[in-house]
VMD Tcl script that builds the backbone (N, CA, C; Angstrom):
set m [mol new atoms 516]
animate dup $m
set s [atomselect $m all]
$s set {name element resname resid chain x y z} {
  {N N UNK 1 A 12.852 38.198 -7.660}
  {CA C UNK 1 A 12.509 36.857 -7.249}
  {C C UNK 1 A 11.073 36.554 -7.651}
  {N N UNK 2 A 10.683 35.106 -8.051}
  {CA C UNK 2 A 9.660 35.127 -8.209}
  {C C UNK 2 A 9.093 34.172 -7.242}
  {N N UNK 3 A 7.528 34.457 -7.574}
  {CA C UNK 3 A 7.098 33.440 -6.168}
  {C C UNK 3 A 5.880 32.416 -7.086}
  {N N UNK 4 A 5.975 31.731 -6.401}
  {CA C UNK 4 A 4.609 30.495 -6.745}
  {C C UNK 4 A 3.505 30.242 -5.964}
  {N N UNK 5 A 2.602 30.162 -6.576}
  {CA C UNK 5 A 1.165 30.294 -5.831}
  {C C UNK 5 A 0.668 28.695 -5.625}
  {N N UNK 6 A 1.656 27.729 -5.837}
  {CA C UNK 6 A 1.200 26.649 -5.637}
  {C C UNK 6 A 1.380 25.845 -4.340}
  {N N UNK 7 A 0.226 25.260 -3.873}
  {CA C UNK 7 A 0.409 24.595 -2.562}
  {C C UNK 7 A 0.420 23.188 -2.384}
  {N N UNK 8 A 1.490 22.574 -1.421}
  {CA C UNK 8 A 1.241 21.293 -1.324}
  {C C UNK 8 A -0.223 21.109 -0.694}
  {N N UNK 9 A -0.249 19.778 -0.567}
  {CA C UNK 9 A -1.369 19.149 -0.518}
  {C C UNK 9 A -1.324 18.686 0.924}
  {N N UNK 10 A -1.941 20.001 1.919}
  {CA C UNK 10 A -2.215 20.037 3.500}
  {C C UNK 10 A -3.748 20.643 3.486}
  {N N UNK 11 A -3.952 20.283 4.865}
  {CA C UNK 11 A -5.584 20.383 5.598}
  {C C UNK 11 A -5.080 21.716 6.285}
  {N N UNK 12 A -6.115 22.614 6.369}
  {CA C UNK 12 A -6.241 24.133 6.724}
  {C C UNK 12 A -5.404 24.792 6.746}
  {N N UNK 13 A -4.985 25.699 7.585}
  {CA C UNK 13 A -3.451 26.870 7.587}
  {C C UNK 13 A -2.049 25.912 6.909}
  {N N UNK 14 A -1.911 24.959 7.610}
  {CA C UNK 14 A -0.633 24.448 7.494}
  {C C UNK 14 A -0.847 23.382 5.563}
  {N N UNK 15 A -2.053 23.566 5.166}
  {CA C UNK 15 A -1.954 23.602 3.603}
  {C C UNK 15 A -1.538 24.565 3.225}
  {N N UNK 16 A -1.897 25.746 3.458}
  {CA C UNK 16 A -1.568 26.989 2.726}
  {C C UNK 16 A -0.358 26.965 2.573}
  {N N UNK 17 A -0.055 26.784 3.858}
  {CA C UNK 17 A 1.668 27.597 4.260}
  {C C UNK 17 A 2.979 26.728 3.866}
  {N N UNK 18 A 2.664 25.397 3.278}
  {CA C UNK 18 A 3.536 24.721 2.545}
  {C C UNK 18 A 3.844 25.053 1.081}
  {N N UNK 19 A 4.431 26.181 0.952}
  {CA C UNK 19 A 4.738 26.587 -0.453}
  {C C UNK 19 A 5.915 26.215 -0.984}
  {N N UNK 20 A 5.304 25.510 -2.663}
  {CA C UNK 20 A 7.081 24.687 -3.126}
  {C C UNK 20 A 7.647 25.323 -3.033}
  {N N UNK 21 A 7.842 26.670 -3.704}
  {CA C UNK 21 A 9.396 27.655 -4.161}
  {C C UNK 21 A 9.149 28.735 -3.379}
  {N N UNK 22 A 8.845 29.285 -2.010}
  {CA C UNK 22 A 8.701 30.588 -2.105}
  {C C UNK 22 A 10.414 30.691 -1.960}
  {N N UNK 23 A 10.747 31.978 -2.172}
  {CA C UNK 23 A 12.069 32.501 -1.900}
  {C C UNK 23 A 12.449 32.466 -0.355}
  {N N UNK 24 A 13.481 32.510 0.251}
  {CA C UNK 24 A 13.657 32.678 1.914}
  {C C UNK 24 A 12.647 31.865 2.371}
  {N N UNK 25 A 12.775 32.513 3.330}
  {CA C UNK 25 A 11.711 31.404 5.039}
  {C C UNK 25 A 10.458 32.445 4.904}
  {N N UNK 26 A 9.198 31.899 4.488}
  {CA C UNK 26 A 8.384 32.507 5.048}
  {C C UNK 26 A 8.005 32.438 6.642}
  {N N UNK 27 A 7.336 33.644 7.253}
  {CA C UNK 27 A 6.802 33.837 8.764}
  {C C UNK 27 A 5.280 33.231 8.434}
  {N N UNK 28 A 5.470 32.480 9.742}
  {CA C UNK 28 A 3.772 32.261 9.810}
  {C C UNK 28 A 3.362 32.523 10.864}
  {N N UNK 29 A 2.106 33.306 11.183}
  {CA C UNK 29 A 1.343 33.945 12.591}
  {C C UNK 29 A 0.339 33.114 12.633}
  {N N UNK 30 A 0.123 32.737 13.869}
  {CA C UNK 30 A -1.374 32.431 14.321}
  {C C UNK 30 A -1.361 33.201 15.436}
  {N N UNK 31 A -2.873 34.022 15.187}
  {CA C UNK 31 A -3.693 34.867 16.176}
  {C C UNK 31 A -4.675 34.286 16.542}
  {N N UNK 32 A -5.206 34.265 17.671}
  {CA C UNK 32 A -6.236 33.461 18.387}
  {C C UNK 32 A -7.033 34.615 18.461}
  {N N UNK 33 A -8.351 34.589 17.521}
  {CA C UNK 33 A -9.084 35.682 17.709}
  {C C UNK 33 A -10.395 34.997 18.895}
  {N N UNK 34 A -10.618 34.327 19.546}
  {CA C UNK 34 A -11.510 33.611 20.159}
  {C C UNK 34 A -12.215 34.777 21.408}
  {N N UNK 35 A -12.768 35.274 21.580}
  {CA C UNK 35 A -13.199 36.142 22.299}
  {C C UNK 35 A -13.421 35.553 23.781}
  {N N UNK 36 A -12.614 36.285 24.987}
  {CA C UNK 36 A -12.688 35.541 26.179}
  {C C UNK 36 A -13.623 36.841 26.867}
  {N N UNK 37 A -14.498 37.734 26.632}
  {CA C UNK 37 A -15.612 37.960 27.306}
  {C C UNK 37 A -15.942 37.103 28.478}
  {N N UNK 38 A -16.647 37.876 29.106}
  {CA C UNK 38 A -17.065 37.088 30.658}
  {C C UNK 38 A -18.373 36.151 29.819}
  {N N UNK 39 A -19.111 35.373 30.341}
  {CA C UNK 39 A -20.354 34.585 30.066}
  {C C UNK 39 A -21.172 35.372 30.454}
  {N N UNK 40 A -22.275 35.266 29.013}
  {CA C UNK 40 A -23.744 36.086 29.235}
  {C C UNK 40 A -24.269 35.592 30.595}
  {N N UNK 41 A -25.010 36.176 31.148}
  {CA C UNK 41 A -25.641 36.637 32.494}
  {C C UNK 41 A -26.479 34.815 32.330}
  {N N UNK 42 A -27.466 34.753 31.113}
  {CA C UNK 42 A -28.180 33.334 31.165}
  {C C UNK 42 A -27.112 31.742 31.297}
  {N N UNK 43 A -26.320 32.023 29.917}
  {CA C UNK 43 A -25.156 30.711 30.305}
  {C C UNK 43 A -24.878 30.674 31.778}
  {N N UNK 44 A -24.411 32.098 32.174}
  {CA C UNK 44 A -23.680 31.940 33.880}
  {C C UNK 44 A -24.494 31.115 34.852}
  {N N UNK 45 A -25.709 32.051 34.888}
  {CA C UNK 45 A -26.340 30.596 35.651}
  {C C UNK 45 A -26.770 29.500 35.213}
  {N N UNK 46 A -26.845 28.821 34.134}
  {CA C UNK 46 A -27.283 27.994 33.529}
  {C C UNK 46 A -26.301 27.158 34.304}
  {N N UNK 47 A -24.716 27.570 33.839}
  {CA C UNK 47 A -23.740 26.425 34.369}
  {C C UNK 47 A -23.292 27.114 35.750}
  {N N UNK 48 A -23.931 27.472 36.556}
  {CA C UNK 48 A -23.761 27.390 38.255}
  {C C UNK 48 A -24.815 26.276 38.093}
  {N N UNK 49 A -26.083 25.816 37.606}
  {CA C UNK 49 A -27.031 25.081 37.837}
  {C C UNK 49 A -26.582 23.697 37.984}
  {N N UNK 50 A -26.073 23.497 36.393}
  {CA C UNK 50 A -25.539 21.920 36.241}
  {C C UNK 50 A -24.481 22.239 35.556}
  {N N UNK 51 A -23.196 21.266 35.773}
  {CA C UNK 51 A -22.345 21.220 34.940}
  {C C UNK 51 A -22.111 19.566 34.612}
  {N N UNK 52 A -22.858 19.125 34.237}
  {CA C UNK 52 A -22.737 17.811 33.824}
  {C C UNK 52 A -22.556 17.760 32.771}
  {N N UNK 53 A -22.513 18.447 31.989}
  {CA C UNK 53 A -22.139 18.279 30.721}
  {C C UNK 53 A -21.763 19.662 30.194}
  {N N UNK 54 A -20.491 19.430 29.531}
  {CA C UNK 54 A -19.639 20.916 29.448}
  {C C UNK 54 A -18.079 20.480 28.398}
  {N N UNK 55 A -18.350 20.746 27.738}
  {CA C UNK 55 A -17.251 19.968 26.871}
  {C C UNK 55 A -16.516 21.444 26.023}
  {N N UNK 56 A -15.451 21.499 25.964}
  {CA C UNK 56 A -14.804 22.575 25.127}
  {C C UNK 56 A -13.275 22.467 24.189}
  {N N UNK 57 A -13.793 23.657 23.449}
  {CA C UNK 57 A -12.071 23.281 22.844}
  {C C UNK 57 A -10.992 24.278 23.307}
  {N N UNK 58 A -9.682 23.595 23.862}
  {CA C UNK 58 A -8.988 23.388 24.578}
  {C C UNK 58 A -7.906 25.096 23.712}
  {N N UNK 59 A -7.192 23.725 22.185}
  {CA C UNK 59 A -6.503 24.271 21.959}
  {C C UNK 59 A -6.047 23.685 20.314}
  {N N UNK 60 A -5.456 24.005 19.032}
  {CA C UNK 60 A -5.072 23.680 18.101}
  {C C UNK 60 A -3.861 23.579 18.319}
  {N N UNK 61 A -2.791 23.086 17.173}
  {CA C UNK 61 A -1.676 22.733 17.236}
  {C C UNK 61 A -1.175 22.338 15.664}
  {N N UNK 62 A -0.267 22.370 15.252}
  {CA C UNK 62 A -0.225 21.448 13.861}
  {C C UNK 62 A 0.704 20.863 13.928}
  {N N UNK 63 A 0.720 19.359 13.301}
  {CA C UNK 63 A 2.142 18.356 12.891}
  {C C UNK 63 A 2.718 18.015 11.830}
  {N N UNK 64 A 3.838 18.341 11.435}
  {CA C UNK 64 A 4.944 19.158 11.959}
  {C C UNK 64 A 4.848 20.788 12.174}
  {N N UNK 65 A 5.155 21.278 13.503}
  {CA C UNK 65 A 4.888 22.837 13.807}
  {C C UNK 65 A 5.102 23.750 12.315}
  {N N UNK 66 A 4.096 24.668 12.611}
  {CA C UNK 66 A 4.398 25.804 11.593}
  {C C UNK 66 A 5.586 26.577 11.425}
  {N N UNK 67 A 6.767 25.734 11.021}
  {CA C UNK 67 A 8.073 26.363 10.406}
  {C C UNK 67 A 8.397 25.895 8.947}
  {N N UNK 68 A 8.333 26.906 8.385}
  {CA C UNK 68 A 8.511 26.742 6.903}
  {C C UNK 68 A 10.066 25.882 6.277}
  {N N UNK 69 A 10.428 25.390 7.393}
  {CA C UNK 69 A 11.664 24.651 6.627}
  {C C UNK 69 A 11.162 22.829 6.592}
  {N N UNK 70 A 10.521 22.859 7.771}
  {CA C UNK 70 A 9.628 21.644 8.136}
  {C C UNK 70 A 8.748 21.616 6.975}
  {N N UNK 71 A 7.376 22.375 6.847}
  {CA C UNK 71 A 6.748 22.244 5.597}
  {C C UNK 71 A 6.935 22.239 4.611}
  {N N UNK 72 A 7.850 22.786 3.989}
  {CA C UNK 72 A 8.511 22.090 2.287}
  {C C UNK 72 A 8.885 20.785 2.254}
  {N N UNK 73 A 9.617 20.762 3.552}
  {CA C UNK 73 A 10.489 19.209 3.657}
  {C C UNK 73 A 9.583 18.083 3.729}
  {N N UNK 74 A 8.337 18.395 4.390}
  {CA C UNK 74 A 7.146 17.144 4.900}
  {C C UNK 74 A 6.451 16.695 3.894}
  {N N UNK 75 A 7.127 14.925 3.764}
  {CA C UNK 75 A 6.083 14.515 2.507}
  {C C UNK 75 A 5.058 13.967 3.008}
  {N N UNK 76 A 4.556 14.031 3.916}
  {CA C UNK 76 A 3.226 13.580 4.950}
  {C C UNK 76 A 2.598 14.447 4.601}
  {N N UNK 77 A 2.469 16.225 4.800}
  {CA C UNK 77 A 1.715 17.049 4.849}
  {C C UNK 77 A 1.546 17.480 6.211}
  {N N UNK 78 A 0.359 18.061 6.512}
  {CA C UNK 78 A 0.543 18.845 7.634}
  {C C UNK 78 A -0.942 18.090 8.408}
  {N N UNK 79 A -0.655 18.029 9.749}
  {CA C UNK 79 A -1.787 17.558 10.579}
  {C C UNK 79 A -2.260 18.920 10.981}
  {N N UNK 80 A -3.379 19.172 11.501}
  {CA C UNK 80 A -4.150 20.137 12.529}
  {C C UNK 80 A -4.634 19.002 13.561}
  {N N UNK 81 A -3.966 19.752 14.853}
  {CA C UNK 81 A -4.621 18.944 15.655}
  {C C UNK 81 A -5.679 19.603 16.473}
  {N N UNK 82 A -6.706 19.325 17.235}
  {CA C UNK 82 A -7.517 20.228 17.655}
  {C C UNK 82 A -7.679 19.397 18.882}
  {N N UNK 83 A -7.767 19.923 20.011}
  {CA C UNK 83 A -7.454 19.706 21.651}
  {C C UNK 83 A -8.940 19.634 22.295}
  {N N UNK 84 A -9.653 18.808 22.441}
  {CA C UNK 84 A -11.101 18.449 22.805}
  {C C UNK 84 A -10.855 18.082 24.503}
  {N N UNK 85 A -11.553 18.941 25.340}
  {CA C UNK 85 A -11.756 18.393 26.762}
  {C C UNK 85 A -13.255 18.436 27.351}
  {N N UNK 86 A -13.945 17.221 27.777}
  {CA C UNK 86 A -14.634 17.131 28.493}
  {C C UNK 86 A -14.552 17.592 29.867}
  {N N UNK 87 A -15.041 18.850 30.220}
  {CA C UNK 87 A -14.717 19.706 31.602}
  {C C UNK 87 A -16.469 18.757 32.856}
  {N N UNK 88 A -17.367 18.391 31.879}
  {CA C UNK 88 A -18.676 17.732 32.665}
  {C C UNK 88 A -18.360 16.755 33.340}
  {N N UNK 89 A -19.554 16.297 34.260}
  {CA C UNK 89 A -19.223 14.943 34.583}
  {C C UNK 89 A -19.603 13.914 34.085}
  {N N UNK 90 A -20.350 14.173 33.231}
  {CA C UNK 90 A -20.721 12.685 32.029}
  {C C UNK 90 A -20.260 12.426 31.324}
  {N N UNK 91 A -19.854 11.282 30.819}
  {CA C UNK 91 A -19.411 10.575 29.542}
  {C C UNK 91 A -19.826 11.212 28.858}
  {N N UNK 92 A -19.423 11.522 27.038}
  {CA C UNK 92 A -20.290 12.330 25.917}
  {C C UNK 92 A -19.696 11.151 24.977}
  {N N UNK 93 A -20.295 10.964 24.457}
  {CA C UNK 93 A -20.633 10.024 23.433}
  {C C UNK 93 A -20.998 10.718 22.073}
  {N N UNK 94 A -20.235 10.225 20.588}
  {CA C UNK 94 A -20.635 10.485 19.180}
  {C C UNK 94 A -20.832 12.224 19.521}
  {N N UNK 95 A -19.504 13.225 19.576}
  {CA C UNK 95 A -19.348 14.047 19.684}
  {C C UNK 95 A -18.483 14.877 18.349}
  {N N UNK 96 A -19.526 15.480 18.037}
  {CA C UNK 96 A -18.550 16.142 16.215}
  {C C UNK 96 A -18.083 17.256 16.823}
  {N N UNK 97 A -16.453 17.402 16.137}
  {CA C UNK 97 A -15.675 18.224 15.934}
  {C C UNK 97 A -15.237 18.998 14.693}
  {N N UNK 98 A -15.509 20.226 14.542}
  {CA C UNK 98 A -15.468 20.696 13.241}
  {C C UNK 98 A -14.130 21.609 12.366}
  {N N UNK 99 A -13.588 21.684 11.566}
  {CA C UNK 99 A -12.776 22.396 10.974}
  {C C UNK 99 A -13.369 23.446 10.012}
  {N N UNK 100 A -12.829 24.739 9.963}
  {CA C UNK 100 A -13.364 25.262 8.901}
  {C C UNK 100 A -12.215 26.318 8.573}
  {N N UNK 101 A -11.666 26.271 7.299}
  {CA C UNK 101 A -10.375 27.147 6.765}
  {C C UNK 101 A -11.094 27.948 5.569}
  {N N UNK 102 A -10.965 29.494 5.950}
  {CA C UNK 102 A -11.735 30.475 4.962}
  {C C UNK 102 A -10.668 31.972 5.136}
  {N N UNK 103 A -11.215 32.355 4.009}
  {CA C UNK 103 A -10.420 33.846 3.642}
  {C C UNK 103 A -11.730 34.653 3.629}
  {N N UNK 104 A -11.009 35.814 3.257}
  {CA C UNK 104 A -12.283 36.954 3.291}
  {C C UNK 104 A -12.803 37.010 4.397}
  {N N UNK 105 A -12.315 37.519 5.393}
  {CA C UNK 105 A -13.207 36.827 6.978}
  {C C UNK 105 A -14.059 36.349 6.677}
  {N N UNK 106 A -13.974 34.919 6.735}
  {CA C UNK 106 A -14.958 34.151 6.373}
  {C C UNK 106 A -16.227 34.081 5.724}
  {N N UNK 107 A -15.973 34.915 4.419}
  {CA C UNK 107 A -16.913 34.812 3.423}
  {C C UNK 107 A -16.780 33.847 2.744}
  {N N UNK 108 A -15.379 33.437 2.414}
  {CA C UNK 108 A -15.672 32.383 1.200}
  {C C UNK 108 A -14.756 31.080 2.209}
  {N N UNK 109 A -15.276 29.994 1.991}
  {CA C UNK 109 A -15.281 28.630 3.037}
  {C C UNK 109 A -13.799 28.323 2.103}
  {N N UNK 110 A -12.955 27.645 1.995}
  {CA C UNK 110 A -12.136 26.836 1.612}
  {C C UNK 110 A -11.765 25.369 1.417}
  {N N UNK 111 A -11.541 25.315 2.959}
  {CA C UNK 111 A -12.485 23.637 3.195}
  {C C UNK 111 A -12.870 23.717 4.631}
  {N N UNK 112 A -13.621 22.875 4.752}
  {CA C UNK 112 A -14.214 21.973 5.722}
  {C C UNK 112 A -14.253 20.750 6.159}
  {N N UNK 113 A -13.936 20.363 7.176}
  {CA C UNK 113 A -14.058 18.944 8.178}
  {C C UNK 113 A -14.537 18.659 9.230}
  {N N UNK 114 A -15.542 17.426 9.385}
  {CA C UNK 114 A -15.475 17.085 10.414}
  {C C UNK 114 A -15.276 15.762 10.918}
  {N N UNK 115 A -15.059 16.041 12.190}
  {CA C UNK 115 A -14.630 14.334 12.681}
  {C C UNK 115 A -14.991 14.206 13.914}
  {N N UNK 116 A -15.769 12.778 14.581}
  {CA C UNK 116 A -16.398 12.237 15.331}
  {C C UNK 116 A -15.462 12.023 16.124}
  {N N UNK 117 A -15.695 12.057 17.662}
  {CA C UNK 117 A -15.005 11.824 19.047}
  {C C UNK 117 A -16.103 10.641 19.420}
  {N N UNK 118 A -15.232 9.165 19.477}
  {CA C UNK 118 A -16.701 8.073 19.748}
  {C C UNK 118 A -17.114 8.337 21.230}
  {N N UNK 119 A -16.193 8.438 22.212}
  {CA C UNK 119 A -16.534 8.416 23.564}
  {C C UNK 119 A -15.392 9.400 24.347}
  {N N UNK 120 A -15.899 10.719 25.595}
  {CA C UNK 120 A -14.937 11.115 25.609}
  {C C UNK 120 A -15.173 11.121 27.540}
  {N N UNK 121 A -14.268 10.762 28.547}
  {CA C UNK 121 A -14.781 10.391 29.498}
  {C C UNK 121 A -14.984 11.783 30.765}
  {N N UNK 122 A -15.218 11.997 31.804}
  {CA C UNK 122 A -14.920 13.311 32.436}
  {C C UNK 122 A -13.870 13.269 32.823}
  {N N UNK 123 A -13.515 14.884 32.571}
  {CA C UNK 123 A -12.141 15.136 32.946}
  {C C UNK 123 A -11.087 14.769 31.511}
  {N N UNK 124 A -11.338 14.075 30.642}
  {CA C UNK 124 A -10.644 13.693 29.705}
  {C C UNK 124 A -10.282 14.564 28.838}
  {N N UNK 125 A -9.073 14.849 27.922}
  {CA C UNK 125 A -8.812 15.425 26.819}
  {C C UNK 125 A -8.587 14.539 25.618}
  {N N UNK 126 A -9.349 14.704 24.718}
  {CA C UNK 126 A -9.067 14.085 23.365}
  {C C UNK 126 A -8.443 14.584 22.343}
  {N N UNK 127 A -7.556 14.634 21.689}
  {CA C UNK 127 A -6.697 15.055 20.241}
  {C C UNK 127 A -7.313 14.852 19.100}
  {N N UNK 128 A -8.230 15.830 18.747}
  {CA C UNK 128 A -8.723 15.123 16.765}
  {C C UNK 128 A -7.563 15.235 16.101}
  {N N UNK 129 A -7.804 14.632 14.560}
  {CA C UNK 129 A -6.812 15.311 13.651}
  {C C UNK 129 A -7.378 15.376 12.658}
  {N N UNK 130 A -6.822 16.011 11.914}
  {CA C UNK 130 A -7.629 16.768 10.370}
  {C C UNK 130 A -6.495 16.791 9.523}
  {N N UNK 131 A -6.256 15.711 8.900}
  {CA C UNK 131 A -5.239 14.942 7.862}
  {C C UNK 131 A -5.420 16.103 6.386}
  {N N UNK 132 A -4.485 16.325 6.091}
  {CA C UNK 132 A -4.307 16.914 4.782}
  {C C UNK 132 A -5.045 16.015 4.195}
  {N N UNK 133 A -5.883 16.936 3.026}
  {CA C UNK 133 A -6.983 16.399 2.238}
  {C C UNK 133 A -6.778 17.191 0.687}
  {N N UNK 134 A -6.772 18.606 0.560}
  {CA C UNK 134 A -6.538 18.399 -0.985}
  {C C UNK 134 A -5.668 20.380 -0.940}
  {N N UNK 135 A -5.504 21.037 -2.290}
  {CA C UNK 135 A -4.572 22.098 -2.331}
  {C C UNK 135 A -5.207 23.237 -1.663}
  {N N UNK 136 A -4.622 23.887 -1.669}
  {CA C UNK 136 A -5.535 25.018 -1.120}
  {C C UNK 136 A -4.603 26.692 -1.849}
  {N N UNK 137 A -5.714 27.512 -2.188}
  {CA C UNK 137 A -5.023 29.010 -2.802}
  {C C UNK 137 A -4.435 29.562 -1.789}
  {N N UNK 138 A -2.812 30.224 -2.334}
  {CA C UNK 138 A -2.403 30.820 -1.416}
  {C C UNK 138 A -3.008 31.992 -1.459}
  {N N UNK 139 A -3.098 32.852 -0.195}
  {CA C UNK 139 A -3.320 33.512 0.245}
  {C C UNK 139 A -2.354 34.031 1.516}
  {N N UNK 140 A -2.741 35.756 1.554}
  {CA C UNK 140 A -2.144 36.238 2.774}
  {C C UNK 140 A -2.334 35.950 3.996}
  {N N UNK 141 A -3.613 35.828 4.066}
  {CA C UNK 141 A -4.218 35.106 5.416}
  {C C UNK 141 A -5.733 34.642 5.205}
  {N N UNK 142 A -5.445 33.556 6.225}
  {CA C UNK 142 A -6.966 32.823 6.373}
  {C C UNK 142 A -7.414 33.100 8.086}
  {N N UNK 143 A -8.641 32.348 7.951}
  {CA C UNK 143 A -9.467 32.340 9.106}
  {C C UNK 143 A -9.468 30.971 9.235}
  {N N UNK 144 A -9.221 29.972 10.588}
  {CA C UNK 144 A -9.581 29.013 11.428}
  {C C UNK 144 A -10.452 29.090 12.021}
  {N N UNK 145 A -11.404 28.121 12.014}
  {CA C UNK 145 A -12.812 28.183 12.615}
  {C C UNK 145 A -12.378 26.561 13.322}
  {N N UNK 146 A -12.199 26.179 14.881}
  {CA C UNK 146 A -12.514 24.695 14.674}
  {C C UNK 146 A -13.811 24.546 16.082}
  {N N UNK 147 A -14.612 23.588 16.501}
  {CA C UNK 147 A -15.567 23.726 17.127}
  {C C UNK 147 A -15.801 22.293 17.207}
  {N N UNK 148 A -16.634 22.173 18.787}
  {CA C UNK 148 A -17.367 20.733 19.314}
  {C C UNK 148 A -18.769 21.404 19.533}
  {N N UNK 149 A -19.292 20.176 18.492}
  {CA C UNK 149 A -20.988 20.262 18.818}
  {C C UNK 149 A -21.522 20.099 20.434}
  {N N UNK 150 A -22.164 20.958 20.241}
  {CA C UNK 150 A -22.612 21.031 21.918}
  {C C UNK 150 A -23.670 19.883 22.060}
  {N N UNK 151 A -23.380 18.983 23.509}
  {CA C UNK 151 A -24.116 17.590 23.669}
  {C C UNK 151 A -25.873 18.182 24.371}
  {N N UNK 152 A -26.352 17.531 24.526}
  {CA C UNK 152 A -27.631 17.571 25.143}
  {C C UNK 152 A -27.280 17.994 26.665}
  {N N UNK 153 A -28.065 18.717 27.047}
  {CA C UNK 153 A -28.200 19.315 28.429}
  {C C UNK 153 A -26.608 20.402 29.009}
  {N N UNK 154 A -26.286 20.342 27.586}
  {CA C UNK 154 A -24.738 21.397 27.634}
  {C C UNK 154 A -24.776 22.802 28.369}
  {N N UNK 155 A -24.762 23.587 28.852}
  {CA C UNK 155 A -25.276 24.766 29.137}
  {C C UNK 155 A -24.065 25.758 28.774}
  {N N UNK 156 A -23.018 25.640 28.795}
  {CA C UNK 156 A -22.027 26.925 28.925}
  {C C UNK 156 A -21.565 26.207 27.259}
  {N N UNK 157 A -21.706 26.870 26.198}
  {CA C UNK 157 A -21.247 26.788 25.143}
  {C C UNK 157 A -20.380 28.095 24.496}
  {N N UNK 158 A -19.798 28.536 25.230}
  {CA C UNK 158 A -18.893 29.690 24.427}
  {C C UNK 158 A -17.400 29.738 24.563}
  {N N UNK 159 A -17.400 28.144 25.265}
  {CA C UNK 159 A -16.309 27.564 24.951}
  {C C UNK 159 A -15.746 26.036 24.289}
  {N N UNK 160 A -16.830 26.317 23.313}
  {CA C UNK 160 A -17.188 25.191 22.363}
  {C C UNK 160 A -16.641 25.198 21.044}
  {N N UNK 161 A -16.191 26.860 21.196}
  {CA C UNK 161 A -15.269 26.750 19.615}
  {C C UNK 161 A -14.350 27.850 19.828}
  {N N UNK 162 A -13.480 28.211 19.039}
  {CA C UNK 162 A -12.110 29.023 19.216}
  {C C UNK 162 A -12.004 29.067 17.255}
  {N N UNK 163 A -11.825 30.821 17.063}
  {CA C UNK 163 A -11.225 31.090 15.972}
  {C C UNK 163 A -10.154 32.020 15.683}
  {N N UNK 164 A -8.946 31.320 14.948}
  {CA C UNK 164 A -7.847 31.987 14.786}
  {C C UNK 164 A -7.748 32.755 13.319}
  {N N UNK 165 A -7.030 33.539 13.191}
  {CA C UNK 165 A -6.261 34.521 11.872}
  {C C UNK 165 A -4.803 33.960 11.583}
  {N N UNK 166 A -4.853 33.705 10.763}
  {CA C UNK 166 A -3.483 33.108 10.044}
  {C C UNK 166 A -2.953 33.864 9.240}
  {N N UNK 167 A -1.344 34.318 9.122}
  {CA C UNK 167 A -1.208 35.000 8.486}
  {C C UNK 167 A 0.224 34.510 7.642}
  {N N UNK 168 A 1.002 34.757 6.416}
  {CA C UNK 168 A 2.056 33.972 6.153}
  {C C UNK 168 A 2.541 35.481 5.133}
  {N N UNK 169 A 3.816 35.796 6.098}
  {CA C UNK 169 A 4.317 37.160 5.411}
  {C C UNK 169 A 5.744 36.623 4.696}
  {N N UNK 170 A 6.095 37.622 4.208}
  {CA C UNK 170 A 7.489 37.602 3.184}
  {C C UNK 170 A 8.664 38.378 4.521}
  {N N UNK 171 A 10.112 37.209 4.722}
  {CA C UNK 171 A 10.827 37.912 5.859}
  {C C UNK 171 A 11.425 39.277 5.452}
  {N N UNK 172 A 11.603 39.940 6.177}
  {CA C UNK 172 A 12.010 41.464 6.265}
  {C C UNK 172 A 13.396 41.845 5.652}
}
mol reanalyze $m
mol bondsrecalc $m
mol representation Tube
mol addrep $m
């Protein structure tokens, strides 16, 4: 069988993983490598102090889900969605959200995005999306990087970004 290294035209993992011809169903993994460590001793009290402002990312997702019968079929391409919650009690305002899709544990970048949250209220969850933008090399696996810029007077930031391992194997 032969395989093709060519990719439709999707934004981060779910670019990769839209391959015209592979043979069978490829598997696709996402690992959440995001490290849930307790909070350094300074953040901890920082946010016992104030939590007025505390914003994090939640969770990713992609549209249409990562099943390879869906991604050949999708002439849209693939969304990433990335799950933004304001946990503070202030409004945050002009809040960047970032994408970053790389191989080589993240030596070499692939692409990058970002996109502005205009207003996000307390207690609120916001949905970015990160629209397929151009091809991307297949590869065995990539690295997901996505992240919210931390606002002014933020204190607990180590839940400001979340990075996953992507992986897209040949079925058994």
């Amino acid at each position: 069988m032969k395989r093709r290294a060519r990719m439709q035209c999707v934004w981060l993992l779910a670019s990769v993983i839209a391959l015209v011809s592979l043979p069978g169903c490829a598997k696709i993994k996402v690992v959440d490598r995001t490290s849930t460590n307790v909070l350094p001793v300074m953040e901890s009290e920082a946010a016992a102090n104030t939590d007025k402002h505390d914003l994090a990312v939640l969770a990713i997702d992609f549209d249409p889900p990562l099943e390879y019968e869906q991604l050949v079929t999708s002439k849209e391409g693939i969304t990433l969605l990335v799950a933004v919650e304001n946990s503070g009690s202030n409004n945050e305002n002009n809040v960047a959200v970032q994408a970053e899709l790389s191989t080589d544990d993240g030596q070499t970048v692939i692409l990058s995005d970002e996109s502005l949250i205009t207003s996000i209220a307390p207690g609120e969850i916001t949905i970015v999306r990160f629209k397929s933008q151009s091809d991307i090399p297949y590869r065995s696996a990539y690295q997901l990087k996505v992240s919210v810029g931390p606002v002014t007077g933020e204190a607990r930031i180590t839940n400001n970004q979340k990075s996953y391992d992507l992986y897209i194997t040949q079925p058994e």
